[in-house]
C-alpha positions as CSV (number, residue, x, y, z in Angstrom):
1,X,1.2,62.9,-43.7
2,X,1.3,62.3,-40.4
3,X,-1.0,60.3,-37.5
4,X,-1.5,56.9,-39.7
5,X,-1.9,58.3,-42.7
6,X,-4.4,61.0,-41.7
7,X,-3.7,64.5,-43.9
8,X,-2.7,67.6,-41.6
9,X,-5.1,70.5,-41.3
10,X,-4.8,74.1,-41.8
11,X,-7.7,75.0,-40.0
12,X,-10.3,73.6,-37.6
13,X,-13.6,75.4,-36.6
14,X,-17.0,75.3,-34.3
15,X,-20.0,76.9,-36.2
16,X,-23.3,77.5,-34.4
17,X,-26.8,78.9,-35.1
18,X,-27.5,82.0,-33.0
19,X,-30.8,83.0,-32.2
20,X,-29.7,86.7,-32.9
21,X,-26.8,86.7,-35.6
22,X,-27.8,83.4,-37.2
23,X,-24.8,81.2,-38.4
24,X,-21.5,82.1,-36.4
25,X,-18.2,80.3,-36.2
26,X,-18.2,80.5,-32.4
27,X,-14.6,79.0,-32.5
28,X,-11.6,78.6,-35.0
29,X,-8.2,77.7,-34.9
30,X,-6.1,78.0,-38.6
31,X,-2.4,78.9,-40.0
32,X,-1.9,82.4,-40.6
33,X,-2.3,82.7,-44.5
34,X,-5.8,81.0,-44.2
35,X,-8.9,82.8,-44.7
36,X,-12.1,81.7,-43.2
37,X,-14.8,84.0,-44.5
38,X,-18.1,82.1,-45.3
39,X,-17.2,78.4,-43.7
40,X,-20.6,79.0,-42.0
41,X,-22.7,78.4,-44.9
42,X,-20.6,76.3,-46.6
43,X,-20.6,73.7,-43.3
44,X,-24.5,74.1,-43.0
45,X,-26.3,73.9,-46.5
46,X,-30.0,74.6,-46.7
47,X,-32.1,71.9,-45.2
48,X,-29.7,70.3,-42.9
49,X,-32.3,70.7,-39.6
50,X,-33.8,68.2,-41.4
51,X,-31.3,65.2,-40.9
52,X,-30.1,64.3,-36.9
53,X,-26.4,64.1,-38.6
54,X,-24.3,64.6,-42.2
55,X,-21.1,65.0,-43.5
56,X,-20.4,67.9,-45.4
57,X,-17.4,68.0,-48.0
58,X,-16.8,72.0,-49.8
59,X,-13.8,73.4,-51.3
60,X,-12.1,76.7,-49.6
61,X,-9.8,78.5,-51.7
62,X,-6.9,76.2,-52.1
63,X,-8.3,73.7,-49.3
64,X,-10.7,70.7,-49.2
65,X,-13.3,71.4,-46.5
66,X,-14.9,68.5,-44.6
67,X,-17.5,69.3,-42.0
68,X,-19.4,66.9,-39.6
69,X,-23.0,68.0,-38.4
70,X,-25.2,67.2,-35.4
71,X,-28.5,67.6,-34.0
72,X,-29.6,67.7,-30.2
73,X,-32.9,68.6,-28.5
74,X,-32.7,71.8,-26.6
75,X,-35.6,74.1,-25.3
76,X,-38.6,75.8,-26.9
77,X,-36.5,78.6,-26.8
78,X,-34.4,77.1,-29.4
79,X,-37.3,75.6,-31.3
80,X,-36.7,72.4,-29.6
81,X,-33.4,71.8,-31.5
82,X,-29.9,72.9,-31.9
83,X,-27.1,72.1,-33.9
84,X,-23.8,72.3,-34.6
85,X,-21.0,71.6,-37.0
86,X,-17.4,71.1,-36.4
87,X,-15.2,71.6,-39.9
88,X,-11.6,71.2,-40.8
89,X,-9.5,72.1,-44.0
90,X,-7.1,70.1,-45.5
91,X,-4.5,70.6,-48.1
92,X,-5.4,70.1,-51.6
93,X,-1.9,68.4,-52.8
94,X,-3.5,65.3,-51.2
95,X,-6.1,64.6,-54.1
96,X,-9.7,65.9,-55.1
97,X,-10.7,66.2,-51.1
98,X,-7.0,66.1,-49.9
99,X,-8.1,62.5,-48.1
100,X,-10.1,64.5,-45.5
101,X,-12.5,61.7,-44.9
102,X,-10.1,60.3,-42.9
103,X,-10.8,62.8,-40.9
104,X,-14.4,62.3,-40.7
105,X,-14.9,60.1,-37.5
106,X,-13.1,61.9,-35.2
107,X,-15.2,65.2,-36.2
108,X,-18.4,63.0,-35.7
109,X,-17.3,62.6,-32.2
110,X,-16.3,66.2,-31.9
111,X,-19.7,67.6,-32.7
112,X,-21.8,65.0,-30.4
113,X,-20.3,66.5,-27.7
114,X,-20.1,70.0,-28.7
115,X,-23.7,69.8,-29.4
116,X,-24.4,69.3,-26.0
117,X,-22.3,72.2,-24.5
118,X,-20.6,74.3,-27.4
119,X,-18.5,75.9,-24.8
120,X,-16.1,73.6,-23.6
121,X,-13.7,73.6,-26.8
122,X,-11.0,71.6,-25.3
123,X,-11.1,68.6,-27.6
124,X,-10.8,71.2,-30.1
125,X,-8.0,72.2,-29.0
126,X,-6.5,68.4,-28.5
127,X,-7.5,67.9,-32.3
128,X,-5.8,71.3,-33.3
129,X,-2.5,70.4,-31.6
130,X,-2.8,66.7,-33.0
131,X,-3.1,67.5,-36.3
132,X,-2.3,70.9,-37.7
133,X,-0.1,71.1,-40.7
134,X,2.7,73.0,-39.1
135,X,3.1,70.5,-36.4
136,X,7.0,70.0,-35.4
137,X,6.6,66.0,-35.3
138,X,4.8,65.7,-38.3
139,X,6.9,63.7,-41.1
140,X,7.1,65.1,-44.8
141,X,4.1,65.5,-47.0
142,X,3.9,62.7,-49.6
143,X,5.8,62.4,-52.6
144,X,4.1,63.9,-55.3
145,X,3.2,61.1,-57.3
146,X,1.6,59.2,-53.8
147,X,-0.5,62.5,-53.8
148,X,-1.9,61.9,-57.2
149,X,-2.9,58.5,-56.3
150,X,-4.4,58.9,-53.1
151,X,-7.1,60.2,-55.0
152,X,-8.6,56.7,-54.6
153,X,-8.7,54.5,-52.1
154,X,-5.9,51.2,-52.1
155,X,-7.9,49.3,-54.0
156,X,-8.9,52.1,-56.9
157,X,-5.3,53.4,-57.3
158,X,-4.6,53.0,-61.1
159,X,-1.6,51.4,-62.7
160,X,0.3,53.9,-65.3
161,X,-0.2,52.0,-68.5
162,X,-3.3,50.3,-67.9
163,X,-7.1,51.4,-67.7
164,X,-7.1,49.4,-64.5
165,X,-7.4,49.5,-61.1
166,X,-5.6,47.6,-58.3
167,X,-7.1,45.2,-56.0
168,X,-5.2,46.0,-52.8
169,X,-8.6,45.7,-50.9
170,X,-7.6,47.2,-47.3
171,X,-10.7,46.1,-45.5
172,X,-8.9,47.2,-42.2
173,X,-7.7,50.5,-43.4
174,X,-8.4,53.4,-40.7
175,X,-11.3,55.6,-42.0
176,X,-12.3,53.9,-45.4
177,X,-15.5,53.4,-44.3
178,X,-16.4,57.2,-44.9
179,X,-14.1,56.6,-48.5
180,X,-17.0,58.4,-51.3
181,X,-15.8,55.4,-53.9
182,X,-17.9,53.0,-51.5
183,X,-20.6,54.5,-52.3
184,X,-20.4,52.9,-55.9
185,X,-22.8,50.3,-55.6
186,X,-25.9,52.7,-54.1
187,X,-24.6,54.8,-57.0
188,X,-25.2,52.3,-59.5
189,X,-28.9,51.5,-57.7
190,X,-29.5,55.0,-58.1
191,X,-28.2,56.4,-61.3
192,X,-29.4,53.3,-63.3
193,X,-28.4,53.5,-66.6
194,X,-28.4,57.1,-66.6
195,X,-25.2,57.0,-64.6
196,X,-23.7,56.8,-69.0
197,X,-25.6,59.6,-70.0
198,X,-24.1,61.5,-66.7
199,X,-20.7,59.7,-67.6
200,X,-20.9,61.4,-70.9
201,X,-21.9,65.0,-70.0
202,X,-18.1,65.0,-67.7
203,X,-16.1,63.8,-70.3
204,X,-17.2,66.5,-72.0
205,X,-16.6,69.1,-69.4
206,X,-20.3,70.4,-68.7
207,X,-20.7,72.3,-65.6
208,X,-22.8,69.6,-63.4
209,X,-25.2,70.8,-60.7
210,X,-27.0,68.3,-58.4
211,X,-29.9,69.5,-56.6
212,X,-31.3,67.0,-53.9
213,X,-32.3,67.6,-50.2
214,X,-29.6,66.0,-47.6
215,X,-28.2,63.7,-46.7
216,X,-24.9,66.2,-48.7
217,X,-22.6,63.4,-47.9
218,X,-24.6,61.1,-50.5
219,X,-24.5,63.9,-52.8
220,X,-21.0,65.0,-52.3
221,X,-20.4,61.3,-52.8
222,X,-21.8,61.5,-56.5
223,X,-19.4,64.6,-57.3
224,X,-16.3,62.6,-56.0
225,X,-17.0,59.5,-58.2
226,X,-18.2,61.4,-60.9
227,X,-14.8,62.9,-61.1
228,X,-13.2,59.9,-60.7
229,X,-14.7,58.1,-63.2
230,X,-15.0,60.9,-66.1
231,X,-11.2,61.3,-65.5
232,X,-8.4,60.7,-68.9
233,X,-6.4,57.7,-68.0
234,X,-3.1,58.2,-68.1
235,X,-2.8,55.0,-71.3
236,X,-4.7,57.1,-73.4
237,X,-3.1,60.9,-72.4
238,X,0.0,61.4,-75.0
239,X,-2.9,60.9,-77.8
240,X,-4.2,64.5,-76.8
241,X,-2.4,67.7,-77.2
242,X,0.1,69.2,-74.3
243,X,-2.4,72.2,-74.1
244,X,-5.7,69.9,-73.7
245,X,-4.0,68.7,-70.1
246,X,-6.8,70.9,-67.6
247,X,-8.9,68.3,-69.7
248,X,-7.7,65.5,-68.1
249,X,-10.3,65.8,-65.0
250,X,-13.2,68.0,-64.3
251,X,-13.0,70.1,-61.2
252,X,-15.3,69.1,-58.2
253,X,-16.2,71.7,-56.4
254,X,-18.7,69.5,-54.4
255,X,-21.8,71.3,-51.8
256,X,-21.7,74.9,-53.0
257,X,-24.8,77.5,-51.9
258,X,-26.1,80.6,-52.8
259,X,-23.0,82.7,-51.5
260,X,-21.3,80.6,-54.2
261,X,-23.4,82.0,-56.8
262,X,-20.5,84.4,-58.1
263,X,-18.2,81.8,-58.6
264,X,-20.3,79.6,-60.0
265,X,-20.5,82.7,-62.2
266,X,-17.5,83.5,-63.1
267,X,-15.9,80.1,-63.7
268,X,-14.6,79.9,-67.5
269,X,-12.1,76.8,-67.1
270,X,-12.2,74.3,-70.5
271,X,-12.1,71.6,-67.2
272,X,-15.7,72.7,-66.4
273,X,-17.1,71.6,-62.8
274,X,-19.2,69.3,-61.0
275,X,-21.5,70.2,-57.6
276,X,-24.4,69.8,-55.2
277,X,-26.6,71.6,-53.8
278,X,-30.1,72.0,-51.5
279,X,-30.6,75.5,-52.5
280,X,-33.2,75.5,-55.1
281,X,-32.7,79.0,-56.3
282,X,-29.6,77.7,-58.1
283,X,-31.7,75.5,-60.3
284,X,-33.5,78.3,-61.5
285,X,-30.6,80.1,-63.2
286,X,-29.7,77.9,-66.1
287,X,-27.1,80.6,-66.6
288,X,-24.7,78.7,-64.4
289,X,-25.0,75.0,-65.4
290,X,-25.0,73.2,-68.2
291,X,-27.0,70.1,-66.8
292,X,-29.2,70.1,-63.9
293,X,-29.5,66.5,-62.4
294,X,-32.5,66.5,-59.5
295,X,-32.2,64.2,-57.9
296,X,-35.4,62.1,-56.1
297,X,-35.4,61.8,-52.0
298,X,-34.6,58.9,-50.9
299,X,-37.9,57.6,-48.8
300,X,-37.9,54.1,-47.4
301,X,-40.5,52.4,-48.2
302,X,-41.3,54.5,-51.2
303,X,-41.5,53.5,-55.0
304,X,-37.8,54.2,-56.6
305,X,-37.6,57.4,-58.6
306,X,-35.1,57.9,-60.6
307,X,-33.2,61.5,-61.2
308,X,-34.1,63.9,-64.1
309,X,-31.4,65.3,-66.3
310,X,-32.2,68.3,-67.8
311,X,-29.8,71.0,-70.0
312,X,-29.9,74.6,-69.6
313,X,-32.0,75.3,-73.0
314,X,-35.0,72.9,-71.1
315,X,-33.9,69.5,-73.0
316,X,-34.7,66.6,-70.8
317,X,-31.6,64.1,-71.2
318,X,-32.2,60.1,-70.7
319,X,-30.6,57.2,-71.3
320,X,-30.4,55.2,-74.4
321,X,-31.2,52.0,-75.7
322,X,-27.3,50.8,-76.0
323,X,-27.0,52.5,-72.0
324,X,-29.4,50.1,-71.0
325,X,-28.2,46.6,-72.8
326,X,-24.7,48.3,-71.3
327,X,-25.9,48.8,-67.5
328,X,-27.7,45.5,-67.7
329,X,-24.9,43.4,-68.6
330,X,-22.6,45.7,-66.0
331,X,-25.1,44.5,-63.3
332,X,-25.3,41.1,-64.3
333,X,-21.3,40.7,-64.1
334,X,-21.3,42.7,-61.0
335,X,-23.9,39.7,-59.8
336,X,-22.3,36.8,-61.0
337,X,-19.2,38.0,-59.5
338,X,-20.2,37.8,-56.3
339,X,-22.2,34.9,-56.7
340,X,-19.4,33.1,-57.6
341,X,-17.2,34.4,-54.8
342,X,-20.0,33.0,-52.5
343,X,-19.5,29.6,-53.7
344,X,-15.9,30.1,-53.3
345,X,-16.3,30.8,-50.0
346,X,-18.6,28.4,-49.2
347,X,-16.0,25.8,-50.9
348,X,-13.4,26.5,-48.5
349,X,-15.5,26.2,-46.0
350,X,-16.4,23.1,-46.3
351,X,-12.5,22.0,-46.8
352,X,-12.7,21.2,-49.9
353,X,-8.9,21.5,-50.6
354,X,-8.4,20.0,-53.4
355,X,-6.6,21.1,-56.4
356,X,-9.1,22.7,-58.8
357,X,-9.5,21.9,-62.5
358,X,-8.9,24.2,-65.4
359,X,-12.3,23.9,-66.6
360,X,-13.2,25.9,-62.8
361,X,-10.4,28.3,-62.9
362,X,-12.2,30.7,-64.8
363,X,-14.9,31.1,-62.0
364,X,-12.2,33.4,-60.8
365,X,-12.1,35.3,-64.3
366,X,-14.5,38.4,-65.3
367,X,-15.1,36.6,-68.6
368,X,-16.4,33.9,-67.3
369,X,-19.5,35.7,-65.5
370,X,-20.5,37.2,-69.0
371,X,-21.4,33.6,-70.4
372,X,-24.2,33.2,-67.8
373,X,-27.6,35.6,-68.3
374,X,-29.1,37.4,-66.0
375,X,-32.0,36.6,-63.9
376,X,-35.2,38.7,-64.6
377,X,-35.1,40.7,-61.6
378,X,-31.5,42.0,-62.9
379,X,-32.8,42.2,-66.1
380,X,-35.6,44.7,-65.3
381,X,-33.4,47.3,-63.3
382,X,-33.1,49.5,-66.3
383,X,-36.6,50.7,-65.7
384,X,-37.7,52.2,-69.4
385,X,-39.3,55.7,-67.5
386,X,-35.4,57.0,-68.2
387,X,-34.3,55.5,-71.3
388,X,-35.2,56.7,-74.7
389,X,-37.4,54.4,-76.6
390,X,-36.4,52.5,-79.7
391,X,-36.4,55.1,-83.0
392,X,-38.3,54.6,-85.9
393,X,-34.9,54.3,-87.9
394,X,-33.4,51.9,-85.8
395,X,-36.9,50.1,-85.7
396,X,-37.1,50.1,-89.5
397,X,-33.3,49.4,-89.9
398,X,-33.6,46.2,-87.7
399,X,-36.5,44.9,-90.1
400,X,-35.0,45.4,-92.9
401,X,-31.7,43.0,-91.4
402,X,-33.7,40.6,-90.7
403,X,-35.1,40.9,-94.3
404,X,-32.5,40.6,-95.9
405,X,-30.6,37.9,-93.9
406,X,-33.6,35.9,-94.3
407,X,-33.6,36.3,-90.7
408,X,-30.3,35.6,-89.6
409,X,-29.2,39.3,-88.8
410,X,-28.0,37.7,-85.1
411,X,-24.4,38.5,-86.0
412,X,-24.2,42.2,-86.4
413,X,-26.3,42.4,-83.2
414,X,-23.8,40.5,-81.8
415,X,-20.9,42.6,-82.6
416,X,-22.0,45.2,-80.7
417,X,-23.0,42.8,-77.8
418,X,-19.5,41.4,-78.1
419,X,-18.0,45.0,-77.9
420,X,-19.5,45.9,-74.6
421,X,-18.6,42.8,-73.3
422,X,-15.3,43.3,-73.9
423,X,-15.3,46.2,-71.2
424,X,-15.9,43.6,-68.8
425,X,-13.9,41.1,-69.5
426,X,-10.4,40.4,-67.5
427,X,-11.1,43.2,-65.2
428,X,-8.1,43.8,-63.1
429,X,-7.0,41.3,-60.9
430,X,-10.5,39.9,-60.0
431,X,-9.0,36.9,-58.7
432,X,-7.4,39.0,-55.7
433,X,-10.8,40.6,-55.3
434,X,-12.8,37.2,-55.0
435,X,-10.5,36.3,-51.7
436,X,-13.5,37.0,-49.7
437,X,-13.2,38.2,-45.8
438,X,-11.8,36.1,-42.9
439,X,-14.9,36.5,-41.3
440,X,-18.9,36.5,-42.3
441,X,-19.1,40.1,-39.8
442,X,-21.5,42.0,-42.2
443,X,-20.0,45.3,-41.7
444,X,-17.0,43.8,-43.1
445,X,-18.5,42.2,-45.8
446,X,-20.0,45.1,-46.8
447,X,-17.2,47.5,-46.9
448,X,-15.6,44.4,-49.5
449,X,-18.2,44.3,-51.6
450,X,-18.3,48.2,-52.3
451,X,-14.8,47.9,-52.4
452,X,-15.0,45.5,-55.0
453,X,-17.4,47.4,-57.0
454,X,-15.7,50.4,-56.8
455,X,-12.7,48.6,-58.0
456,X,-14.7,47.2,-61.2
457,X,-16.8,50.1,-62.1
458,X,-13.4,52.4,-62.1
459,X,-11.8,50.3,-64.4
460,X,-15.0,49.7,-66.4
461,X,-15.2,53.4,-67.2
462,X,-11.5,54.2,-67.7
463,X,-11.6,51.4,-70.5
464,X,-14.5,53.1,-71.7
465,X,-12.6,56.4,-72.0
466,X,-10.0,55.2,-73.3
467,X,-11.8,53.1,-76.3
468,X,-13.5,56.5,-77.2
469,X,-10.3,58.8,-77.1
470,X,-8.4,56.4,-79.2
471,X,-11.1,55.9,-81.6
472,X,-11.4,59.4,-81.5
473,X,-7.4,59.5,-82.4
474,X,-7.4,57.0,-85.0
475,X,-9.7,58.7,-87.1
476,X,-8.0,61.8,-86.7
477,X,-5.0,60.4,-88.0
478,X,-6.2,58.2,-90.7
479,X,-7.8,61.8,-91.7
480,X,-4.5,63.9,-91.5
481,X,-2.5,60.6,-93.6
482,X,-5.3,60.6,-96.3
483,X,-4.8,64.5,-96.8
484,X,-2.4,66.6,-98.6
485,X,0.8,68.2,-96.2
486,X,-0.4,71.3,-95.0
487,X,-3.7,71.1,-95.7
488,X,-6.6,70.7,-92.9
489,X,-9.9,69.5,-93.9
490,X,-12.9,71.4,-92.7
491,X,-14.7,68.5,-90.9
492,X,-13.3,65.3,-90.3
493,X,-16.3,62.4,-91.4
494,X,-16.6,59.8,-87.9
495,X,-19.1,56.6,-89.7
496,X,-21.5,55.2,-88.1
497,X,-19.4,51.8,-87.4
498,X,-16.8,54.3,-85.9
499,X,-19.6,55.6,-83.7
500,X,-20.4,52.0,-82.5
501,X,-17.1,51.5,-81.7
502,X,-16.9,54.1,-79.0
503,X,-19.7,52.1,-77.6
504,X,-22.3,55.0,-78.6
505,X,-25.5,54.7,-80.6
506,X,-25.4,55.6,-84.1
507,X,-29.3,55.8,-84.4
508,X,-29.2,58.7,-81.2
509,X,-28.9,62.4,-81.9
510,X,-27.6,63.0,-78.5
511,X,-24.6,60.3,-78.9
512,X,-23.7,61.6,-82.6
513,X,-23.7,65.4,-81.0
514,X,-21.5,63.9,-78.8
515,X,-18.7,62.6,-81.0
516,X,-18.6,66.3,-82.7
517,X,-18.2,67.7,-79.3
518,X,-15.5,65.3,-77.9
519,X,-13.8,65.5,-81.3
520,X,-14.2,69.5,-80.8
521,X,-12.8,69.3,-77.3
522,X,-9.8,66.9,-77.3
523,X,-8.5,67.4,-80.8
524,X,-9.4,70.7,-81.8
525,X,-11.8,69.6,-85.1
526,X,-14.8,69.7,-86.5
527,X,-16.6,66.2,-86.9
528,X,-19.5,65.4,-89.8
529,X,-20.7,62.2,-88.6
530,X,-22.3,60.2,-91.4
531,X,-25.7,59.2,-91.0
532,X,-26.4,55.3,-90.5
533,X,-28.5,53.1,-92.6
534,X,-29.2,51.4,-95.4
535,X,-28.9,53.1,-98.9
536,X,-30.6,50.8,-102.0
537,X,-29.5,52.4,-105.6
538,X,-28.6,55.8,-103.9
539,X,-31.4,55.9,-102.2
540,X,-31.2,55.8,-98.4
541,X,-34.8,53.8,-97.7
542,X,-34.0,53.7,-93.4
């Protein structure tokens, strides 16, 4: 690494749209062994005249791509518009985009002024010579297991041993503005609680194809996170066989096109892959995805649409009812805590220095926030247009409860309230992440808070995984004590308790398909999930 932390690059290029030829790289500069064929499309997806500016992240070969694009006015000649983007590839060994967003501002600048005369390349040349991999005075790459972390930013990077993140917050560090985990909380605003159901289709290694207009960054954003937080923690990795390791994270390939077609095509890895794209054609050919998520343009001023999920046999995927009690509670933690790190704030600023009480310490503590509801507003986020509504079974099964507890069935509701509680509660380090900003500058402040939630929603998710793999273990060997040496039983019966414990709905065909898949995927078996309810001399009555 070399230039404060900023990854070398192998190659650096100027693409332009000519009026005869169409896309061109009209400049390039690259190692020997690199090959540039196609970096045209890949830097200008369909449907980027449509923005003034983007980011564009790709993968090349063994290379993360980044590409900045901009938009000036020109003649009626050149339909009152021309454009250009200026792109850079960057070693792989440095994480799932090789940390090529730090790269990102400097290309901005580079393609404002190119935009306005494409032919003098000479701070091209300056960023070539600056950063190029094979530079003399660049120091050593990083140590191999640095390169595994910088996956995340300083305050994702993951302990070995825990499901946690850190809280090294760097609100200062050079280019983590442009960081995709900061894009967390518009994630969360977006996804709602369809962001599980989305969770759930990575950890099983579906091929993932977004399909939304540009901004790409936003959606290249999605893949990055995505990947993150669908990845095996490393707590939970010696439960799963040595040959299940390509499991351990799906492959972002992030903005691919119709060129990509053939690889999208030909991809057979177990890991399977997740990508954007604006070219609509690709959303027609269910043969290369597994889930198509379309997602809804964002339009200010607009009523909020949500995305629609949808699997390559037509299914239309939404959330369920456990998702949404799940996403409301996430939000309402995700409230409290910064509500409460207001009034921290605001305590020290009014020098109030005293030594605070035990009974207040916990204001600092994750579990703390879950003892406080919601307000409405919070409450209504999970709008009910994406989640699937209550079944007749469940329905019928709650009545019955309350029947026969003479209406005191509160407490096996609350066991699974409790349960996804506990996913929240002592998240790490919180108390490092509620030491709010020196100053009240609102760029600042907001680069914290996504910090923060990035921070949170990482860990959240890598507990998550790691309740249902071990889950997922534990019944596979409580199966394998229970039956004779040497013998392997067809299908390995998961209850419906054993279900709920993975933080899934028993009552949902889409969550019990998903235990047999997961149980097929990780460990190699067949599941028979039992079938909830109640069962009165024999007879199963809901």
């Amino acid at each position: 690494m070399e230039h404060n932390g900023t990854p070398p690059i192998a190659a650096v290029f100027l693409v332009i749209f000519d009026q005869k030829v169409g896309y061109t790289v009209a400049w390039k500069r690259a190692l020997a062994d690199i090959e540039l064929d196609g970096v045209e499309y890949k830097t200008l997806p369909s449907g980027l005249h449509g923005v003034k500016s983007d980011l564009v992240y790709f993968i090349q070969g063994q290379h993360a791509g980044v590409s900045a694009f901009a938009q000036g006015v020109a003649d009626a000649r050149h339909r009152n518009a021309s454009f250009v983007a200026v792109g850079a590839l960057v070693p792989l060994d440095h994480g799932k985009l090789g940390r090529s967003w730090l790269h990102a501002a400097e290309l901005r600048e580079l393609a404002k002024g190119l935009v306005k005369n494409t032919s003098d390349t000479r701070a091209l040349e300056l960023f070539w010579k600056k950063h190029r991999q094979d530079n003399g005075n660049q120091k050593g790459s990083a140590s191999s297991a640095t390169q595994h972390r910088d996956s995340l930013p300083a305050g994702l990077k993951r302990k070995r041993g825990s499901f946690d993140a850190t809280t090294e917050l760097k609100l200062d560090a050079e280019g983590a503005i442009d960081h995709p985990a900061l894009y967390m909380p518009a994630l969360l605003d977006a996804f709602g609680p369809l962001l599980f159901p989305l969770y759930r289709a990575a950890l099983l290694r579906k091929r993932i194809l977004l399909l939304g207009s540009p901004p790409v960054q936003l959606n290249c954003n999605v893949v990055y996170i995505l990947s993150v937080l669908s990845s095996i923690p490393h707590p939970v990795n010696d439960l799963l066989q040595p040959d299940t390791e390509p499991l351990f994270r799906t492959q972002p390939l992030f903005s691919v096109g119709i060129p990509d077609i053939p690889v999208l095509s030909s991809h057979s890895s177990k890991s399977g892959w997740l990508a954007t794209t604006t070219d609509d054609i690709l959303g027609e050919k269910p043969q290369l995805w597994d889930l198509l998520v379309e997602l809804a343009p964002g339009v200010e001023g607009a009523k909020r649409r949500w995305p629609r999920f949808r699997t390559s046999d037509g299914k239309v995927v939404k959330a369920t009812q456990r998702d949404l009690r799940r996403y409301r509670l996430l939000r309402g933690a995700l409230k409290r805590m910064r509500l409460a790190r207001k009034r921290y704030r605001d305590d020290e600023d009014n020098d109030l220095d005293e030594d605070e009480d035990d009974d207040e310490a916990p204001l600092m503590r994750s579990s703390t926030f879950l003892k406080d509801s919601a307000d409405p507003e919070e409450m209504q986020s999970g709008d009910n247009e994406v989640v699937e509504p209550v079944s007749w079974t469940a329905a019928a099964y709650d009545s019955f409860m309350w029947w026969a507890s003479a209406g005191e069935q509160d407490a096996w509701e609350k066991e699974e309230i409790h349960a996804d509680q506990e996913l929240l509660m002592d998240l790490p380090a919180i108390q490092d992440a509620m030491v709010a900003p020196s100053s009240d500058d609102e760029e600042e402040n907001k680069l914290f808070r996504a910090q923060e939630v990035a921070t949170v929603l990482t860990a959240y998710f890598h507990r998550l995984t790691g309740s249902i793999i071990q889950t997922l273990a534990d019944i596979v060997q409580e199966a394998d004590d229970e039956t004779e040496e040497g013998i392997e039983e067809d299908a390995i019966v998961v209850t419906a308790d054993e279900v709920k414990k993975m933080g899934l709905d028993a009552w949902n065909e889409n969550d019990v398909e998903f235990v047999r898949q997961a149980m097929r995927l990780y460990f190699g078996r067949e599941a028979a999930v039992a079938e909830g309810g109640v069962r009165m001399c024999g007879m199963r009555v809901c």
